[in-house]
Structure formats: C-alpha cells, structure tokens
C-alpha positions as CSV (number, residue, x, y, z in Angstrom):
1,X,21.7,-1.0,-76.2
2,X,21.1,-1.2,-72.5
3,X,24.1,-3.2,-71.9
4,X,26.0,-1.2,-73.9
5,X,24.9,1.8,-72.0
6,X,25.6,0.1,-68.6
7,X,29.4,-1.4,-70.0
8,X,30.3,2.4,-70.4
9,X,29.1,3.2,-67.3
10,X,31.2,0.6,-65.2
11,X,34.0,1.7,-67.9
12,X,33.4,5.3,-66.6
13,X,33.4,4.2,-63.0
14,X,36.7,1.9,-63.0
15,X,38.7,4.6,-65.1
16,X,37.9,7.4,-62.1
17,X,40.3,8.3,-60.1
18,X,38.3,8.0,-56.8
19,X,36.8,5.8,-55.3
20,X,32.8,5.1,-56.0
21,X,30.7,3.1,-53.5
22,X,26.7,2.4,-53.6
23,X,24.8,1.3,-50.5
24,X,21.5,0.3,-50.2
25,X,19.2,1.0,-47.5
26,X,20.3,-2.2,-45.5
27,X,24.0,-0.4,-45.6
28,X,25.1,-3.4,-48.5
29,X,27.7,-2.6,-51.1
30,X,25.1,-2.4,-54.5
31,X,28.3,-0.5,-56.4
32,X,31.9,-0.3,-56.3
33,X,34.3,0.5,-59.3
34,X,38.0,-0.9,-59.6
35,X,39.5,1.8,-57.9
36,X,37.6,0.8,-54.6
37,X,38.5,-3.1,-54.9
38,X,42.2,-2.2,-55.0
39,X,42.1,0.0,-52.0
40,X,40.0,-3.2,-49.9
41,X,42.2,-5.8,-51.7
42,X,39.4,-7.9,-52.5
43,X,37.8,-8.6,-56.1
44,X,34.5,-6.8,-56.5
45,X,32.6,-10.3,-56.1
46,X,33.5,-10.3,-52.8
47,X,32.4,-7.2,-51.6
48,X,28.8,-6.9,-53.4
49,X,26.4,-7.8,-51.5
50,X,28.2,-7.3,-48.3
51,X,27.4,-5.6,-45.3
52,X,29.9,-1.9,-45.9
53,X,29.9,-1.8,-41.9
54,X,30.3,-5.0,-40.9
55,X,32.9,-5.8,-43.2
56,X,34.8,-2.9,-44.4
57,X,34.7,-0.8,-40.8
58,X,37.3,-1.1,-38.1
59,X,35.3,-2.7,-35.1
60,X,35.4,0.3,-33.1
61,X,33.5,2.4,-35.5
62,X,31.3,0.4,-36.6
63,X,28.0,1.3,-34.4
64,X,29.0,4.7,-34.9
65,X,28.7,4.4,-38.7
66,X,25.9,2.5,-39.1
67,X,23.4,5.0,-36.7
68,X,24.6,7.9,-38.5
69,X,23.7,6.3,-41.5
70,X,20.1,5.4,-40.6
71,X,19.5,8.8,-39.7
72,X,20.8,10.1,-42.8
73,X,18.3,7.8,-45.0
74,X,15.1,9.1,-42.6
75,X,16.1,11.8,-42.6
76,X,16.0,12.3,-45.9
77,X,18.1,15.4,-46.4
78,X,20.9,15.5,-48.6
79,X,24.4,15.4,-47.1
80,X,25.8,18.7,-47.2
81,X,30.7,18.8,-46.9
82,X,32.5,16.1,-46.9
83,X,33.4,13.7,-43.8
84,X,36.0,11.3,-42.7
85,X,36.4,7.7,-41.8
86,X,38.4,4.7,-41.5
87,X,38.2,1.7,-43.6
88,X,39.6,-1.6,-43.1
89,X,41.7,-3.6,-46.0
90,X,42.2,-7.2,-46.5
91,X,45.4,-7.2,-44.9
92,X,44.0,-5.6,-41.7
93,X,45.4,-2.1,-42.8
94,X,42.9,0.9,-41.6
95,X,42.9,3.6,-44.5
96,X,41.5,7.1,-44.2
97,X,39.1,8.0,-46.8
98,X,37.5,11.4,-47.4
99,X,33.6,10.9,-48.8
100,X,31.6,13.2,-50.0
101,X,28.1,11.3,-50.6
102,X,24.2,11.9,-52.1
103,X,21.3,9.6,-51.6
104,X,20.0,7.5,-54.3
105,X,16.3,7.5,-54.7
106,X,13.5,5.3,-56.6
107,X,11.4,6.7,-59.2
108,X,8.9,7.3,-56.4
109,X,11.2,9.5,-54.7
110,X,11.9,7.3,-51.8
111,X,15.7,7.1,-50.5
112,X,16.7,3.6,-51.5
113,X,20.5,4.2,-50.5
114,X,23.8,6.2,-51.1
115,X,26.1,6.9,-53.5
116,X,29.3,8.3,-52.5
117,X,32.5,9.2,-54.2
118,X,35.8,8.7,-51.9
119,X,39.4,9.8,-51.8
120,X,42.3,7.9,-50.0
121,X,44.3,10.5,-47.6
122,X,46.0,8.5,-45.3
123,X,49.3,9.9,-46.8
124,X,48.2,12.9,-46.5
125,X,47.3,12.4,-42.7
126,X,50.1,11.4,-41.9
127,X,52.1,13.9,-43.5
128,X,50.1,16.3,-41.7
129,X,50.6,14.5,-38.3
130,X,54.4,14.7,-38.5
131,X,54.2,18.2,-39.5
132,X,52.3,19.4,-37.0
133,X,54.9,17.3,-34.6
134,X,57.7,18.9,-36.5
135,X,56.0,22.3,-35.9
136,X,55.7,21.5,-32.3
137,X,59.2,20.5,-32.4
138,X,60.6,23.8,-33.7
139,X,57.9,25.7,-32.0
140,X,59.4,24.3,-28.8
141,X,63.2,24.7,-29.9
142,X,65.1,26.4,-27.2
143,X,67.3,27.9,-30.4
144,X,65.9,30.1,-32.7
145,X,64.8,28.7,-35.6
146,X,63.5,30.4,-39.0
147,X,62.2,29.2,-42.9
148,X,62.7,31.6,-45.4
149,X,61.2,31.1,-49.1
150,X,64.1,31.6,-52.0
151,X,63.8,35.3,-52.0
152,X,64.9,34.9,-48.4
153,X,61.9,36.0,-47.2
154,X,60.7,34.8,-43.6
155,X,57.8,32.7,-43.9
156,X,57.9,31.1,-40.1
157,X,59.4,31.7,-36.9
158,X,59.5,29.9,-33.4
159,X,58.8,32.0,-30.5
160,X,62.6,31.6,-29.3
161,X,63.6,33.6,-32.5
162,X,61.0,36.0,-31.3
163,X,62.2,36.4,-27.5
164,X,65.9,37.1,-28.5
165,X,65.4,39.4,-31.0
166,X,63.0,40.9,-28.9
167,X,59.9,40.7,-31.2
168,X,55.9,40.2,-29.6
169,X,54.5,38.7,-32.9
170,X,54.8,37.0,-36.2
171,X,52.7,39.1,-37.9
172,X,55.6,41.8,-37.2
173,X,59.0,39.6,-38.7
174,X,57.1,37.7,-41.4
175,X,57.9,38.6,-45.3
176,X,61.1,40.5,-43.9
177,X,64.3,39.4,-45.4
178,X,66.3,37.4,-42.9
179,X,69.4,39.2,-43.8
180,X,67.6,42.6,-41.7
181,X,67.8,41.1,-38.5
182,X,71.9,41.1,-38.5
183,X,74.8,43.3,-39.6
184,X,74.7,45.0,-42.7
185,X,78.4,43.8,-43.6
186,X,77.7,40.5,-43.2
187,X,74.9,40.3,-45.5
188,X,76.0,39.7,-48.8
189,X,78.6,36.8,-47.9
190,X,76.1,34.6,-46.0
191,X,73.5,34.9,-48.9
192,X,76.2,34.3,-52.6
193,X,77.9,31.4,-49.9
194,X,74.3,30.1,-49.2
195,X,73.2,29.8,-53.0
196,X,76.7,28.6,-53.9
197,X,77.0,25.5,-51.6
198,X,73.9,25.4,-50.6
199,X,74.5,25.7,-46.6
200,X,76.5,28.2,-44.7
201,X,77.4,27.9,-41.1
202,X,79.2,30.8,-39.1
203,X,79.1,33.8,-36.6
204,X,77.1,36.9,-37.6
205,X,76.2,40.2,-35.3
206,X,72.6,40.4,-34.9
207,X,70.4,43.3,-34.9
208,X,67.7,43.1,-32.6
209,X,64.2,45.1,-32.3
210,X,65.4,47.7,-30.5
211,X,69.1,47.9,-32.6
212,X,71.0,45.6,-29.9
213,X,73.8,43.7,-31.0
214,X,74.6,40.8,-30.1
215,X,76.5,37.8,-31.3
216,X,75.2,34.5,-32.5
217,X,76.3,31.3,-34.6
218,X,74.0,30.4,-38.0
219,X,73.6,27.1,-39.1
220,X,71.5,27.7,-42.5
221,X,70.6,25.0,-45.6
222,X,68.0,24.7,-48.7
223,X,65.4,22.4,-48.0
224,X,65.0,20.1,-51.3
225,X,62.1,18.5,-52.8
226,X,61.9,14.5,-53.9
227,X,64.3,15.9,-57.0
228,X,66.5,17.7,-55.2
229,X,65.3,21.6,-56.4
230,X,65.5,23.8,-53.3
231,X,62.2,24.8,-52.2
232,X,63.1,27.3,-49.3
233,X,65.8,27.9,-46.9
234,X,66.1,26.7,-43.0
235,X,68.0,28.1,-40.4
236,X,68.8,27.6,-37.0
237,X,70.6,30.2,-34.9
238,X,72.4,30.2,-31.5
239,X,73.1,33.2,-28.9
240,X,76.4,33.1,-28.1
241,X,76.7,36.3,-26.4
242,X,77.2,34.6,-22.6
243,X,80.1,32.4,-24.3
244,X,82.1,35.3,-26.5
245,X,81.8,37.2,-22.9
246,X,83.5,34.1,-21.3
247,X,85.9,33.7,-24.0
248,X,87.0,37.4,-23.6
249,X,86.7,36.7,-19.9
250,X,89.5,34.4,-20.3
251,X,91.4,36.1,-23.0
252,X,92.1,39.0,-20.5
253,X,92.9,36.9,-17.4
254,X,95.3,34.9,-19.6
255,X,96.9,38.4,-21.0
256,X,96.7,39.5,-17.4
257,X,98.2,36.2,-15.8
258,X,101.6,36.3,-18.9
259,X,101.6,39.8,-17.6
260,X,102.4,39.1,-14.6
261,X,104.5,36.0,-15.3
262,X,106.4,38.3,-17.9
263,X,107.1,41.0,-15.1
264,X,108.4,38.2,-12.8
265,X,110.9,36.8,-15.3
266,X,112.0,39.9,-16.7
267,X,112.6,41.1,-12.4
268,X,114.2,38.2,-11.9
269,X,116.4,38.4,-15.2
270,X,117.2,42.4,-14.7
271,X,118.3,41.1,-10.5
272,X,121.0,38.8,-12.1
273,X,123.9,41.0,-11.3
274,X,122.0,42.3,-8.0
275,X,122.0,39.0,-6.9
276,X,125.4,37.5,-8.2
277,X,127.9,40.3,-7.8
278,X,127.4,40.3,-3.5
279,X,127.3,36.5,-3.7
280,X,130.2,35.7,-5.8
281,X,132.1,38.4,-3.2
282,X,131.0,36.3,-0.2
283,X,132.4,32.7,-1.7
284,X,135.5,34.6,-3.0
285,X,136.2,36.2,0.4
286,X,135.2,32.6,2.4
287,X,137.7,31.0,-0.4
288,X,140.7,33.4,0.4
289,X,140.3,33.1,4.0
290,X,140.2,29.3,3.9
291,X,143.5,29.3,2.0
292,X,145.3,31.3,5.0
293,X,146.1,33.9,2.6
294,X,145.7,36.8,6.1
295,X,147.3,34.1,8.5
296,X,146.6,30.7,10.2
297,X,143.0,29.3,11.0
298,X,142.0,27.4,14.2
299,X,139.5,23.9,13.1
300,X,136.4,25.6,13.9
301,X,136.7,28.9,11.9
302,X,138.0,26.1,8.8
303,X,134.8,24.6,9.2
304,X,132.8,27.5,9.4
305,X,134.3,29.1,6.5
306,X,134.3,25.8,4.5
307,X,130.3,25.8,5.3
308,X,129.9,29.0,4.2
309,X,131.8,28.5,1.0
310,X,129.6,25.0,0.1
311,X,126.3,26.9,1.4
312,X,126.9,30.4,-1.0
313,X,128.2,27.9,-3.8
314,X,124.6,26.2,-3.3
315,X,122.9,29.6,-3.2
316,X,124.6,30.4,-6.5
317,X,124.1,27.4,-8.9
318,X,120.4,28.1,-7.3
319,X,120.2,32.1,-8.2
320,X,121.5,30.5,-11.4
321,X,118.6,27.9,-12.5
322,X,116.0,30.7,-11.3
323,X,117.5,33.1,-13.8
324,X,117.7,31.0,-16.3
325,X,114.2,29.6,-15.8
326,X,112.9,33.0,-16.0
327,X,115.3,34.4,-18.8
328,X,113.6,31.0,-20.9
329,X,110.2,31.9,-19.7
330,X,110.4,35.2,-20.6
331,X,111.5,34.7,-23.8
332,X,115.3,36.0,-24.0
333,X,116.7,33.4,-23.6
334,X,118.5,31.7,-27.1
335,X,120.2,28.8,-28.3
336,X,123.6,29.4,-29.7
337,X,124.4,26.3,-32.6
338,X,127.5,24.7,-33.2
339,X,129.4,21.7,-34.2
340,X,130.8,19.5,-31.4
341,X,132.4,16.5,-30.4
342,X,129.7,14.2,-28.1
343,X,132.4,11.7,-26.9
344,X,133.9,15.3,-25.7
345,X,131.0,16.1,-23.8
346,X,130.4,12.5,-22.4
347,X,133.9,12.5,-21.0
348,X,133.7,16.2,-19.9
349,X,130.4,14.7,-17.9
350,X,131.9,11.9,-16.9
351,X,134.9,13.3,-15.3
352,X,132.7,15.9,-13.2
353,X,130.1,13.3,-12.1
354,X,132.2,9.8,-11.7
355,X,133.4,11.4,-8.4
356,X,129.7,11.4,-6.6
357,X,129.4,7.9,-8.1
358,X,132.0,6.7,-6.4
359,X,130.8,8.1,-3.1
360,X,127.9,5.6,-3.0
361,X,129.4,3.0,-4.7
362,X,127.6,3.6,-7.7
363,X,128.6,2.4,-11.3
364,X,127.7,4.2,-14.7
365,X,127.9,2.1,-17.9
366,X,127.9,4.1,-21.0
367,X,126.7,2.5,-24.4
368,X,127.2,4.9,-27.0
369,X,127.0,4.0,-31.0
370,X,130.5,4.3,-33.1
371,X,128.7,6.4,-35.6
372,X,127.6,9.6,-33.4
373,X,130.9,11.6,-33.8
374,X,129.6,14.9,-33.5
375,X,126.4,17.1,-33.3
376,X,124.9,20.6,-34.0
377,X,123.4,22.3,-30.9
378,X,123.4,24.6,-28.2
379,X,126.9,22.7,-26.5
380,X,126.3,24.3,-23.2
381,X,122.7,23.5,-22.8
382,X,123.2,19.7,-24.1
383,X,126.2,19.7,-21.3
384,X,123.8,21.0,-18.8
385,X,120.4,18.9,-20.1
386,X,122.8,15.3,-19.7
387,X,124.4,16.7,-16.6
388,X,120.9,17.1,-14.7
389,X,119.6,14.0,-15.5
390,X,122.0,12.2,-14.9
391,X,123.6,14.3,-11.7
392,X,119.4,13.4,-10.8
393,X,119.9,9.9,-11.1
394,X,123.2,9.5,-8.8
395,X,121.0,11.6,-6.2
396,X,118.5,9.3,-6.2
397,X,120.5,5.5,-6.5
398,X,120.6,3.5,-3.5
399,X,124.5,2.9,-2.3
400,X,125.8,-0.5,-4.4
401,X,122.9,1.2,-7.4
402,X,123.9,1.0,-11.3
403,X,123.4,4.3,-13.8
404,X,122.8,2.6,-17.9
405,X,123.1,5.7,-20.5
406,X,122.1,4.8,-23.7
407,X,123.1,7.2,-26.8
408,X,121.2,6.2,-29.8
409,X,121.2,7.7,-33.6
410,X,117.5,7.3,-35.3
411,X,117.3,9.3,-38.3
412,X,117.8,12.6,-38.2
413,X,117.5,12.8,-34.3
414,X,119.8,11.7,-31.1
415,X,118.2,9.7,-28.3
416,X,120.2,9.8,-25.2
417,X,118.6,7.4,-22.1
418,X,119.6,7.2,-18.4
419,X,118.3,4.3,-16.7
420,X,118.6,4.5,-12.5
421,X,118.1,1.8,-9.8
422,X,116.5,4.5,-7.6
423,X,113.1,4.0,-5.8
424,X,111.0,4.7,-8.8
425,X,108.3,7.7,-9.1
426,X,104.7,7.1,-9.1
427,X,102.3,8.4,-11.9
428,X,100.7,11.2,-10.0
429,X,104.6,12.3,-9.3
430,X,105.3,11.9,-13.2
431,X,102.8,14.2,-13.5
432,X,104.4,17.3,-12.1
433,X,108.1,15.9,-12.3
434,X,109.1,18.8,-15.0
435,X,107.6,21.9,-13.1
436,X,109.6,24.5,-11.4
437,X,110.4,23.7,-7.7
438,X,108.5,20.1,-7.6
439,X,110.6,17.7,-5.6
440,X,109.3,14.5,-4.7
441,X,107.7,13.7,-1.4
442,X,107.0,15.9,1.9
443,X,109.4,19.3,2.6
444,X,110.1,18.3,5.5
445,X,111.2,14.8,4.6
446,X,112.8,15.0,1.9
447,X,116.4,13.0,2.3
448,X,118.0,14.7,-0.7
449,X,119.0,18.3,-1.3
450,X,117.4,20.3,-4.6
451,X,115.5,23.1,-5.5
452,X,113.5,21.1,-8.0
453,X,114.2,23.3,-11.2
454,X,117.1,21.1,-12.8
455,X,114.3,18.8,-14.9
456,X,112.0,22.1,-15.4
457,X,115.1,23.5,-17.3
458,X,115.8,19.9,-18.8
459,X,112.4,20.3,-20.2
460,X,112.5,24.0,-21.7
461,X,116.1,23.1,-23.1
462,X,115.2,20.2,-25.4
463,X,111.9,22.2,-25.9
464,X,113.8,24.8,-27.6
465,X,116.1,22.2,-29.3
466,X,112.5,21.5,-30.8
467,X,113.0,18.0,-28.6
468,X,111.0,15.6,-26.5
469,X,111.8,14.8,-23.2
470,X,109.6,11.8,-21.5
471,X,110.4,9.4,-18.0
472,X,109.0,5.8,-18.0
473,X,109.1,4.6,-14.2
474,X,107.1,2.1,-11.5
475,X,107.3,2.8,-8.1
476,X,110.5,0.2,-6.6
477,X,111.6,-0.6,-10.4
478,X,113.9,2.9,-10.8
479,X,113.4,5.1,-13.4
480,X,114.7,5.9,-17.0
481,X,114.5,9.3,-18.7
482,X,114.7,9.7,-22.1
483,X,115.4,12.9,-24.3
484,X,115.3,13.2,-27.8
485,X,116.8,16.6,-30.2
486,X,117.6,16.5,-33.9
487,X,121.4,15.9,-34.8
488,X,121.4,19.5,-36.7
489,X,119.5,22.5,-35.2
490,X,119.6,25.6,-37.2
C-alpha cells in the first residue's frame, strides 16, 4: 500500500505542469518530477543526489544562492512571494525560472530542506525585454506614434504625439477615439478603408488641443496575433506642415515666374508689327536706293547701302526667331497639317543652301529612301526645322568639310540625320545646345555669326510635331543631329 501511495505521488508530480524540486539541508536534489528533468536535459538519476548549486547554477550565482539558502533554513521562517533565478541546462543554456518555495520539516519540527514548485519564464522575459526596447523605441520616435484597441480607442501615445498636438499628459488623450484629434470630414473614410484593407496611408488635417490645424501624413495598420485576427490598430503620423508650406512656396513662384514668362512672350508677340513694319521700310528703302532707282551711286554709298541692307535683313530673320520663340512659348502658336511632297522640300532646301556649301568647299550627300514620297505636317516648320540644322552644320564645317543627311522611314515615324565634319561639341555644351540664345564658346570669340535660337526653335517644332530631337557628338569627331516626327500628325 505504501508503494502504491508513493507511485501516485511521483504520478502526481510528473503530470504537473511545473516544475517540483526538493533540497535537503546540504542544498542536494532529494526530489524532482519529469517536468524538471526535461527543463535540465538530464534523466532524474543524474540529478539526485546532486549538489542543486554546484551543478544546476550558472557560476556566477552560485555563492549568492547557496548563502541565501543557509539563512533561509536557520532561519527557519517560511518564505513569503516568489523570487527569480537562473538555472543552467545540459546544453549550457541559462533558463529563468520563477520559485515559489516552503521548507520541509521532520516530525520533530526541525527544517530538514525545501520544497519548491517552479515555472519556466524565460519566454516571457524576453518578450518583456524587447517590449520594453520597443517602448523605448516608439517612446523615443521623433514621429508621432499611437495604438488604438478595435474600437479605435487610444490606448498609448509617445510623447512626440503629445508635443504636436499640443497635449501635457496621457492621462488627458487616452480612451479618446483617434479619429477626434483630426477633421471631422475625414473621419469616416480613414476608419471603413482601415477595416476594409486593413491599412490606410494618406494626408488628414489635424486638430490640435487648442483647435489648430495643421497638416500631417497617416501611415495606419492592424496589428495581428500568431493567427492573423487583428488585435489593435498602430499608427504612425508625420507633420507635414513645413513641407505643404514649401510646396505652396513653390507653387506661387512657379505661377509667378510663367507669369512673367507669359507677359514677355505675349509683349514680344503683340511688338511683331511695331518691330517689322519700320524694319521692313528701312531694307526696302536701302533696296531701292541700291538699284539707282533716284540716280547713280558712287562705291562707297553702294557699299554702305549694301551693309545696311545685309545688317536690317539680319535684324529681321532675328526679330523673327524671337517672335516665334515667344509666340511658341506663350502658347499661340499652331501647327497647320498637310500633305506634302519631301523630295519637294529637300530640293527647295537644297537649292537655298547648296550656295553657302559651295563657298567653303563643302559637299552635301543626301541619302533618302525610295519609299518616303510624301508626309503630313506642319510644311513650313519641317522646311524651317531641316533648314536650321542643316544651315547649322555648313556654319560650323571646316572649308574642304562633308554634310551626310540621312532620311529614314521606321514605322509610323520619319528620321531625318545630318552628320557634319565640324569641331565637335562637348557634353557640358550638349547640355544647353537647345536653349534660347546659347551659342558655343566665349561672346567675344565666337568666329561665327548667330543669335543662338535656330536649335531652340528646332526643338519646340518637333516638340509640337509630338517628335524627338537628340545630337550625338565628341569634341574633334563633328557632330550628327537627329530628329524624329510621325509620318501623319493630326
């Protein structure tokens, strides 16, 4: 019957779900049930018998442990709480167990040992130690950060949520809904998106403690358990006040800066018979004198009147690219589609520019493909876009140079290339090659003529074709533009 009686107990003790340890008086392990073996690793032969400290105890605790538990037994008084400490496996892990313990006595009375029951929270403590890092974390967030429970309900906030909505304590936010603490309008949007998808990320208008607005960005989410059911929400917000003020900063100096480019174009457009009519008078005039229509001319007043003919024709064709530049930039200006003959335009060119070629020397090799007969698109503005570039590449060929034009047909698009023998442009020149009134090299020593705005209208003209334009060139290897429209433009 004894043995029966002490079976069930050792039954009783290995089915717990704690751990239970006996120590005698000399700190050796009298009792341990299964739980306890599995937790040290070792079968329970091996650990009765055995000194509990000297074994089972980290090194560094075990001096500690074994005077506190000498002056438990004379004292003895029994334990009162619970109390923590480190144990040490078979496999050299420390585990944190929580005892709660009672001295054993003889039937005398006399404390013969210990028997304690123990619980294995090293789970636990760590779980606690990386909350109270994450804590720290959030606590420490330069953003504010909130956690709401699924009511939306704020159950925590870090003190940067405090500072910008202006709040001294918790106590004074906590069990709120988060959806007070911004626009009214915006309430029930964030919260059905939220539940819907489960996150929500956006701009909202926050109300602060004293009824400020202000503008911030939400970044919001359920937090899930281990079975994905949501547990509460988290959110994380962003002031965004100093960056909406920037951004409206420099929507109004960009509205103020196309202003003013807008009032320049459309003065310059209005000034277009201002500026031609007295202009076109003075070449007309220099014209009729030069043809002797009032009576003979000596040399010199030929000359001068020949200068002043070639100087106002200059200041014309220039007048002209400004307008136009500005009539484009402002807008009014409009492409005209039509059918036409590009072997009609090429000779057209060709008879205009061959003239200047010949002057240096200079020879111009078309290559065109039999099957581009004809295209549809602005005719004067593809005259004027091949006539710059290539009127560009004369002015720039050495004397004895050699002009390729390539007219290609790839799909539904026309690619025309001019290839020059000319000094070549470096990259940081490529750069600004297409602005208004950029010409290569210094001012003062530049060897060419120009006002710089024939490849700034080259660019806005294929732009509004709906075209590329692009220049592939090395410094002392010439250069080679290519532009590229569609075959019909509507």
């Amino acid at each position: 019957m004894l043995k029966y009686e002490r079976d069930c107990a050792q039954n009783y003790l290995d089915i717990a779900g704690t751990i239970i340890l006996a120590l005698d008086s000399e700190q050796k392990v009298t009792l341990i049930n299964r739980k306890g073996c599995e937790l040290l690793g070792y079968p329970k032969k091996d650990v009765l018998g055995k000194s509990w400290f000297d074994t089972f105890l980290p090194e560094k605790n075990r001096q500690a442990a074994k005077e506190s538990y000498i002056e438990l037994i004379s004292r003895d008084v029994e334990p009162s709480g619970n109390f923590e400490s480190q144990v040490l496996t078979k496999n050299r892990e420390e585990r944190t167990i929580k005892w709660y313990s009672t001295l054993l006595r003889d039937k005398e009375g006399r404390v013969t040992g210990t028997l304690s029951s123990g619980e294995d929270i090293t789970e636990r403590k760590k779980a606690e130690k990386e909350m109270k890092i994450r804590n720290a974390a959030m606590d420490s967030a330069l953003n504010p950060m909130v956690i709401c429970n699924l009511e939306c309900c704020l159950t925590y906030v870090n003190p940067a949520f405090l500072k910008t909505w202006g709040y001294s304590t918790e106590k004074e936010v906590f069990g709120k809904q988060i959806t007070s603490f911004w626009h009214f309008g915006e309430k029930t949007d964030v919260v059905k998106a939220l539940f819907s998808d489960g996150k929500w990320t956006g701009e909202l208008t926050a109300c602060g403690k004293d009824n400020s607005k202000f503008p911030v960005h939400l970044s919001a989410s359920f937090v899930k358990d281990e079975v994905g059911n949501p547990i509460c929400v988290m959110g994380s917000f962003l002031d965004i006040s100093r960056h909406k003020e920037a951004e409206k900063m420099m929507i109004e100096a960009r509205i103020r800066a196309e202003d003013a480019n807008r009032a320049k174009s459309n003065f310059l457009a209005s000034m277009s018979h201002e500026l031609r009519t007295p202009l076109n008078s003075i070449i007309g005039f220099a014209d009729v004198l030069k043809e002797k229509t009032f009576g003979p001319l000596n040399d010199r007043q030929a000359k001068y009147l020949s200068n002043i003919s070639i100087s106002g024709k200059h200041l014309l064709k220039l007048i002209d690219d400004i307008l136009d530049l500005s009539i484009v930039e402002a807008g009014k200006m409009e492409l005209n589609p039509e059918e036409f003959s590009v072997p009609e335009i090429l000779m057209e060119i060709e008879a205009v520019l061959t003239p200047l070629a010949l002057k240096k020397n200079i020879k111009i090799v078309w290559e065109t493909e039999s099957e581009l007969k004809g295209i549809r698109a602005d005719r004067i503005k593809f005259k004027q876009i091949l006539h710059n570039i290539i009127n560009n590449a004369i002015k720039f060929s050495p004397e004895n140079g050699l002009i390729k034009i390539d007219i290609k047909i790839s799909g539904d698009k026309v690619s025309i290339s001019v290839t020059d023998s000319g000094p070549g442009i470096s990259m940081a020149d490529q750069r600004k090659l297409f602005e208004p009134f950029s010409q290569l090299g210094k001012f003062e020593s530049r060897e060419q003529p120009g006002t710089g705005l024939g490849l700034a209208l080259v660019k806005k003209y294929v732009e509004m074709h709906g075209g590329t334009v692009r220049v592939e060139s090395r410094v002392g290897e010439g250069s080679k533009f290519t532009f590229t429209i569609p075959l019909a433009i509507e």
